[in-house]
MARKOL-834764 format. One record per residue (C-alpha): residue number from 0; residue in one letter; z, x, y negated. Coordinates in steps of 0.001 Angstrom, whole numbers, m for minus. Example, Ala and Ser with C-alpha at 12.3 -4.5 7.8 and 13.67 -1.06 7.14 Angstrom:
! MARKOL-834764
(atom 0, 'a', (7800, 12300, 4500))
(atom 1, 's', (7140, 13670, 1060))
//
This chain:
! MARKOL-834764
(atom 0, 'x', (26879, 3810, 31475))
(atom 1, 'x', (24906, 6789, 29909))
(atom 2, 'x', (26076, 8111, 26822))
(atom 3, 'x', (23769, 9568, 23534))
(atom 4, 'x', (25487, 10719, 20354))
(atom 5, 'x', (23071, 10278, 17327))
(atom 6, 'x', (23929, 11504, 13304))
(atom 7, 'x', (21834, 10457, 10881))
(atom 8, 'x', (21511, 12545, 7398))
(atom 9, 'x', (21140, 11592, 3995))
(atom 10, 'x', (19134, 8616, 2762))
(atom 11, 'x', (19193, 7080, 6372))
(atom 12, 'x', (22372, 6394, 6611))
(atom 13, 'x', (21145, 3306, 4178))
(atom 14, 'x', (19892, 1562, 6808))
(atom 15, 'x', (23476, 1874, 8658))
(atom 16, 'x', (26414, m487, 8553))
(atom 17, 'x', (29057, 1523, 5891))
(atom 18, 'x', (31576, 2172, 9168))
(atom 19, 'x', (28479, 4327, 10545))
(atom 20, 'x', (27423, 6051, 7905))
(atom 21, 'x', (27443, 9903, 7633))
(atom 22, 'x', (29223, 10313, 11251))
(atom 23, 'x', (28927, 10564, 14911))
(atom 24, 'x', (27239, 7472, 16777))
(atom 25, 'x', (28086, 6757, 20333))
(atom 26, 'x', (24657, 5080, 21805))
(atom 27, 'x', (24933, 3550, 25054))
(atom 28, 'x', (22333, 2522, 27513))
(atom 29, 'x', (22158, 1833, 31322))
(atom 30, 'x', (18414, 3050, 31257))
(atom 31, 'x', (17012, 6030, 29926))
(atom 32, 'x', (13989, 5507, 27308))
(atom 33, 'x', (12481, 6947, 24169))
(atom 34, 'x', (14378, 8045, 21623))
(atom 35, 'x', (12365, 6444, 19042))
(atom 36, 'x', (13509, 3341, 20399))
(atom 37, 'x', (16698, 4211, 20138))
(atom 38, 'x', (16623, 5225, 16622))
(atom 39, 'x', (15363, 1937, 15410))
(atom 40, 'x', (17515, m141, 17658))
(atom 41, 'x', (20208, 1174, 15365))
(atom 42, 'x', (18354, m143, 12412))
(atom 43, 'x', (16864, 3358, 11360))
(atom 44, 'x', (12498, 2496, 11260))
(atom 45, 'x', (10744, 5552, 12744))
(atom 46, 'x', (8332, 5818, 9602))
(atom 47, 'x', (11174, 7044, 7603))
(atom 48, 'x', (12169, 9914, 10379))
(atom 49, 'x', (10483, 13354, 10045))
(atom 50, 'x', (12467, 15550, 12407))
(atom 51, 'x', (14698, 14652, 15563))
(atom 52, 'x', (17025, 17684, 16515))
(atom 53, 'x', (17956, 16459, 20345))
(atom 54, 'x', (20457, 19449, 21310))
(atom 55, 'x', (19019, 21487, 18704))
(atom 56, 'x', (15260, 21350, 20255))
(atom 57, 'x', (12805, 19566, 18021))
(atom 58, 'x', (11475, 16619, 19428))
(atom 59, 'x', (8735, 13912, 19481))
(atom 60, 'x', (9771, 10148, 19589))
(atom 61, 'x', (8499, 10666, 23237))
(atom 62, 'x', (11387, 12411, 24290))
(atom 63, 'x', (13284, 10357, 27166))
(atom 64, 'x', (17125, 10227, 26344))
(atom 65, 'x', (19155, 11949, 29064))
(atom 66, 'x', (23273, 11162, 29171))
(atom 67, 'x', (25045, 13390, 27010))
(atom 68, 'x', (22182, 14294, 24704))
(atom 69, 'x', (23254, 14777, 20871))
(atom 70, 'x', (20654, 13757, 18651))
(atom 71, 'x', (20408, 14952, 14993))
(atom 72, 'x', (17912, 12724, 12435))
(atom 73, 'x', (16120, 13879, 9412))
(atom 74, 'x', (14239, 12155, 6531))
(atom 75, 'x', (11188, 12959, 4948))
(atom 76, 'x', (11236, 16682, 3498))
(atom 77, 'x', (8830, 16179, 511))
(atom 78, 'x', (10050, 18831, m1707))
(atom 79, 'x', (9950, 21615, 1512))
(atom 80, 'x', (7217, 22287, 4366))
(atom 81, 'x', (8561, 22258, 7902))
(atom 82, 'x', (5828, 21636, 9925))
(atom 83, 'x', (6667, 24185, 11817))
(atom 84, 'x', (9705, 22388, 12805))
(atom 85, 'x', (8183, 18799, 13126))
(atom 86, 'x', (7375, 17366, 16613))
(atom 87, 'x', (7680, 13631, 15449))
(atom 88, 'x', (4277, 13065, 14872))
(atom 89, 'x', (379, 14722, 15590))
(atom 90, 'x', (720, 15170, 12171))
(atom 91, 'x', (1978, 15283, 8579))
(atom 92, 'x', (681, 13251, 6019))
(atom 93, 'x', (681, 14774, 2879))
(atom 94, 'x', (m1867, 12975, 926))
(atom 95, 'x', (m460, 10725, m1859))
(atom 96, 'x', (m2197, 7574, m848))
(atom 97, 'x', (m819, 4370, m584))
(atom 98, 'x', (m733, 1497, 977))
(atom 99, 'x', (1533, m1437, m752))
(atom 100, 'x', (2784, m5123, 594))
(atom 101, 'x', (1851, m7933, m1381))
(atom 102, 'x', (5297, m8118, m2666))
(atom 103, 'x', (5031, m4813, m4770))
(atom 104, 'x', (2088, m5660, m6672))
(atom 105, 'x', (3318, m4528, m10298))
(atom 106, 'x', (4716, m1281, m8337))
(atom 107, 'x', (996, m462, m7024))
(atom 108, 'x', (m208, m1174, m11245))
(atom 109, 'x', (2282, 1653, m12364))
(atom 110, 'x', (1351, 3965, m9508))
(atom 111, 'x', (m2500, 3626, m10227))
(atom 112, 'x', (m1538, 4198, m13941))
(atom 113, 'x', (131, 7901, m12891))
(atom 114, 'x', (m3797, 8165, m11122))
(atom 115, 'x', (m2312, 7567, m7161))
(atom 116, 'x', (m4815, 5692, m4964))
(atom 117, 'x', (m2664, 2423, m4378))
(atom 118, 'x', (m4494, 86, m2500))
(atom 119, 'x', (m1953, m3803, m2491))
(atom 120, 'x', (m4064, m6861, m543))
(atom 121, 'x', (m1384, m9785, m1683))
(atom 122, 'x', (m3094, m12078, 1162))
(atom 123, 'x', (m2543, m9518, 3923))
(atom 124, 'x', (279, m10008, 6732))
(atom 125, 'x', (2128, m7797, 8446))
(atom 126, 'x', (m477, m7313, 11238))
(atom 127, 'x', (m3139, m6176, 8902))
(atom 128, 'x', (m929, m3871, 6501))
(atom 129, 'x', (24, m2180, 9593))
(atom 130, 'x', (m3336, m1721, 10595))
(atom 131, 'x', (m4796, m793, 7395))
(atom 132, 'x', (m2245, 1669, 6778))
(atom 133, 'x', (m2783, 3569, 10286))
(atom 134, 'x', (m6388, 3498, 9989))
(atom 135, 'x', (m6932, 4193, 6226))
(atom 136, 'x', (m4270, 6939, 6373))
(atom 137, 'x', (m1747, 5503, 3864))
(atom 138, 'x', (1629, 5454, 3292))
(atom 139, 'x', (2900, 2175, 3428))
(atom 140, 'x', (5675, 1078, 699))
(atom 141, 'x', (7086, m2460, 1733))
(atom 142, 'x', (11072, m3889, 1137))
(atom 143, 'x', (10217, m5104, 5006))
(atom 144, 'x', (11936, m3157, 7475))
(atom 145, 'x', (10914, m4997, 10403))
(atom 146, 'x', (7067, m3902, 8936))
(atom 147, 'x', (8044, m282, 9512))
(atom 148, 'x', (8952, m548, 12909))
(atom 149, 'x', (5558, m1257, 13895))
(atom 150, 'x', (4111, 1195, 16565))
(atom 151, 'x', (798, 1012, 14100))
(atom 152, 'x', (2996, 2437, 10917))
(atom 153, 'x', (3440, 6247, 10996))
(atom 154, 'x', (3868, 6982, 7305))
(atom 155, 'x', (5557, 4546, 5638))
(atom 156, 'x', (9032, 4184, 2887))
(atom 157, 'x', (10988, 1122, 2591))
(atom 158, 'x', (11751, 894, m1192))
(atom 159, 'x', (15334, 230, m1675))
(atom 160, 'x', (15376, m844, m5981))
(atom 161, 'x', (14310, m4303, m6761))
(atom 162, 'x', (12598, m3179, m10247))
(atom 163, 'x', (8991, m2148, m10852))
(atom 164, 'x', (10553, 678, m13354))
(atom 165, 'x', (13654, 1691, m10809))
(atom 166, 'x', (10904, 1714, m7849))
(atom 167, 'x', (8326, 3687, m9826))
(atom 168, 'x', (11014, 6283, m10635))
(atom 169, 'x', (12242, 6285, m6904))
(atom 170, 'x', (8606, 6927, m5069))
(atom 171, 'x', (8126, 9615, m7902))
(atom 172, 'x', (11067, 11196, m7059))
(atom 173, 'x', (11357, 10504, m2933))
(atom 174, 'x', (7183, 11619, m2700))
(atom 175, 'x', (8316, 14646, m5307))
(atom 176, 'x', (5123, 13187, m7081))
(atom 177, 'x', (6078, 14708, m10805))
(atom 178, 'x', (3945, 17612, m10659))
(atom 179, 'x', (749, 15759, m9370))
(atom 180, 'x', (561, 13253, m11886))
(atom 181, 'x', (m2760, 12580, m13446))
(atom 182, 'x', (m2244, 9775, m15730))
(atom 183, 'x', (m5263, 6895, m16617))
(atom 184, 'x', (m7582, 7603, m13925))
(atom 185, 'x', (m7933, 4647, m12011))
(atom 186, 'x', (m7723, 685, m12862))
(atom 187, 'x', (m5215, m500, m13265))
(atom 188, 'x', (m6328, m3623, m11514))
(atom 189, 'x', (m8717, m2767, m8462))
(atom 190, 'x', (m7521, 1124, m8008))
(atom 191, 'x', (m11029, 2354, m8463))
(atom 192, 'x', (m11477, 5745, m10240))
(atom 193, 'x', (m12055, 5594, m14140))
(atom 194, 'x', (m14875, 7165, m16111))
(atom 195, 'x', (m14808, 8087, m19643))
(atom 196, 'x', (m17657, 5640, m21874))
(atom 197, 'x', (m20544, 6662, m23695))
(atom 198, 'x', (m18479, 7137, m26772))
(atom 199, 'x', (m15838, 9176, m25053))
(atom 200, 'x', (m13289, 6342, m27130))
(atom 201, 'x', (m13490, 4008, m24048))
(atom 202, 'x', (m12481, 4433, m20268))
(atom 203, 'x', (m14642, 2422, m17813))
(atom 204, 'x', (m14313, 1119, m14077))
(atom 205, 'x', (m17502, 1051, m11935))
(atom 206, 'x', (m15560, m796, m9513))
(atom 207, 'x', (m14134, m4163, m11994))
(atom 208, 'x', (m16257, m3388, m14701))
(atom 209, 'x', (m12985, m3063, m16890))
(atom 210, 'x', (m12434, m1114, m20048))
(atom 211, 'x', (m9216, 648, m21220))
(atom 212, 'x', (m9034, 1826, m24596))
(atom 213, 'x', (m5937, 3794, m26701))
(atom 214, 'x', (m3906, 745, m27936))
(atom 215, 'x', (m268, m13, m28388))
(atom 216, 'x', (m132, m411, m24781))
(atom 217, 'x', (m1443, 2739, m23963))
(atom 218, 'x', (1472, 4696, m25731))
(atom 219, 'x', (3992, 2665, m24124))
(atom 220, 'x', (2537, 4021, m20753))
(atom 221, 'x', (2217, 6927, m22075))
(atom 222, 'x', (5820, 7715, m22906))
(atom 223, 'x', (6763, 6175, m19111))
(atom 224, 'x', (4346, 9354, m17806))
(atom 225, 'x', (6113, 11685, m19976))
(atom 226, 'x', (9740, 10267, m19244))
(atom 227, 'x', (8695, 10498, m15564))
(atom 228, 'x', (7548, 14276, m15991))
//
């Protein structure tokens, strides 16, 4: 029986069982294959991996396990760039767009608010979310792990609080989005990009037709921006 030792570091060790959390993993398997199938047979989905150290090499999800390899596992590095490092994928995606499940609808609202394209379909299934978030080049946000371990997915975050507020503060702070904000510039309800009105006292949608105006409602957001900055 061949032998693998895997260590997974810092928020993936959510996806373990407590006793494997934050230690070595013995991974055993009669016949060598990818490691990215290795990494999500142990629960971990590939979309949330951005570097894989195998014997302190960088690595693609290509790479064939051998016995005795030890195999480090990274998250997402948002706040730093290490490209340099990153064999995982073709490439990093870096734009801010997103992709939601039908499930996260009020999330996708309070992320258009903050002015991120957040496109949410509540009819679409798995198959087409996958699809639509390879092709369109989003990062798909779902509670479904089992949607992240599509082979379609490359970019994608399960969100682990239940709350719209708690999950808004979490992307914000996992994407390291506070710096990029640019609040009231898309609808609120169709994600298309706001103009200001005629009057300059109204904000319009080409894409709904909707308006959006300074109201009681608007200050409430407001302060959520600003407590989010």
């Amino acid at each position: 029986m061949n032998r693998a030792t895997f260590r997974f570091y810092a928020e993936l060790n959510d996806f373990l069982a407590p006793e494997r959390r934050a230690r070595d993993i013995v991974y055993r398997f009669l016949v060598p294959g990818p490691v990215k199938d290795a990494i999500e047979s142990l629960g971990v989905p590939h979309t949330e991996v951005e570097l894989v150290l195998i014997n302190g090499e960088s690595s693609d999800f290509r790479r064939v396990l051998a016995d005795g390899d030890r195999v480090s596992v990274y998250p997402v590095f948002e706040a730093f760039d290490i490209r340099p490092l990153v064999r995982v994928r073709p490439e990093p995606l870096r734009e801010t767009r997103f992709l939601l499940d039908g499930h996260l609808g009020r999330l996708a609202r309070y992320l258009r608010m903050l002015g991120f394209d957040s496109a949410c379909n509540r009819g679409a299934g798995d198959e087409e979310l996958a699809r639509g978030s390879a092709v369109e080049h989003r990062i798909l946000l779902t509670r479904d792990r089992g949607l992240l371990k599509r082979r379609e997915v490359t970019h994608g975050y399960w969100v682990r609080e239940t709350g719209a507020r708690k999950q808004l503060r979490e992307v914000v702070e996992r994407f390291d989005l506070a710096g990029c904000l640019r609040p009231f510039t898309r609808c609120l309800r169709c994600n298309a990009p706001l103009r200001a009105a005629a009057n300059d006292e109204f904000l319009r949608c080409d894409g709904c037709g909707g308006v959006y105006w300074s109201g009681p409602h608007h200050r409430r957001m407001l302060a959520m921006v600003e407590e989010l900055r």
